[in-house]
N, C-alpha and C positions, 0 to 999 in steps of 0.2 A: 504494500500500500504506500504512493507516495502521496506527502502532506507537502502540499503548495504553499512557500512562503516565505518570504525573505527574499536575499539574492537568490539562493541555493534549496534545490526542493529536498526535505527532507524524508527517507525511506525507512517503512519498519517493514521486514520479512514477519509476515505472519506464522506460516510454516516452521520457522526457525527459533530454538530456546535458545537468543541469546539478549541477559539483561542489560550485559553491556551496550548495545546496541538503541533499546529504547530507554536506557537513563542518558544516552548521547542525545537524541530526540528529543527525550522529555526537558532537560536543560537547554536545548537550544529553543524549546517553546516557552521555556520560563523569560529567557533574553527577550523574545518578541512579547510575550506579554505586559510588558515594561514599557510597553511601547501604544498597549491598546487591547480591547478583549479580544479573541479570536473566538471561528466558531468556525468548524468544517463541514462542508459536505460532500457526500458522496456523490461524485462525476457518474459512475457507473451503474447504466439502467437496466443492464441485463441481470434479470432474476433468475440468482443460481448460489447457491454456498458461498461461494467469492463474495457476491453482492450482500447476503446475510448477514455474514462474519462482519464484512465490513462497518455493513451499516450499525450491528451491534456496538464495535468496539470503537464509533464515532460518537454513539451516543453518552458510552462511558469518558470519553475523550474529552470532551465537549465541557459533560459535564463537571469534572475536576479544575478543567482548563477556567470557567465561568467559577467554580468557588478561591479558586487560587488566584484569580482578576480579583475577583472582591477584598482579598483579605491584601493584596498589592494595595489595594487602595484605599484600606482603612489605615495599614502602617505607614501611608504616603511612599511609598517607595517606586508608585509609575513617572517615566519623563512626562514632562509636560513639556507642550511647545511652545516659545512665546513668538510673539506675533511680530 
């Protein structure tokens, strides 16, 4: 599954046990959430396990991604832009 974002699109193998791989991900979404909330969706309309999987572990995705925005922004620790 690639997550669209930044310069550099970031990839998690689903298939694949490896944690090093999505705490590389998941830190490089912490960077960008620093920056604004994110929220992903799935590109892929063909309904099949692929598309399942996916769309489950977006919704989980999603939603960590949206509690970890919040508490960014209670501790003030997002950029802000100035004008």
């Amino acid at each position: 599954m690639v997550l669209e974002i930044g310069e550099a699109p970031l990839q998690i193998i689903l298939t694949d046990d490896n944690p090093n791989n999505v705490k590389m991900v998941f830190n490089s979404l912490l960077k960008e959430l620093k920056k604004g909330a994110i929220e992903f969706n799935l590109a892929d309309e063909t309904q099949d396990l692929y598309h399942n999987i996916c769309s489950e572990y977006l919704v989980q995705l999603n939603s960590e991604l949206g509690t970890i925005y919040e508490e960014l922004v209670d501790y003030e620790l997002v950029e802000v832009e100035e004008h």
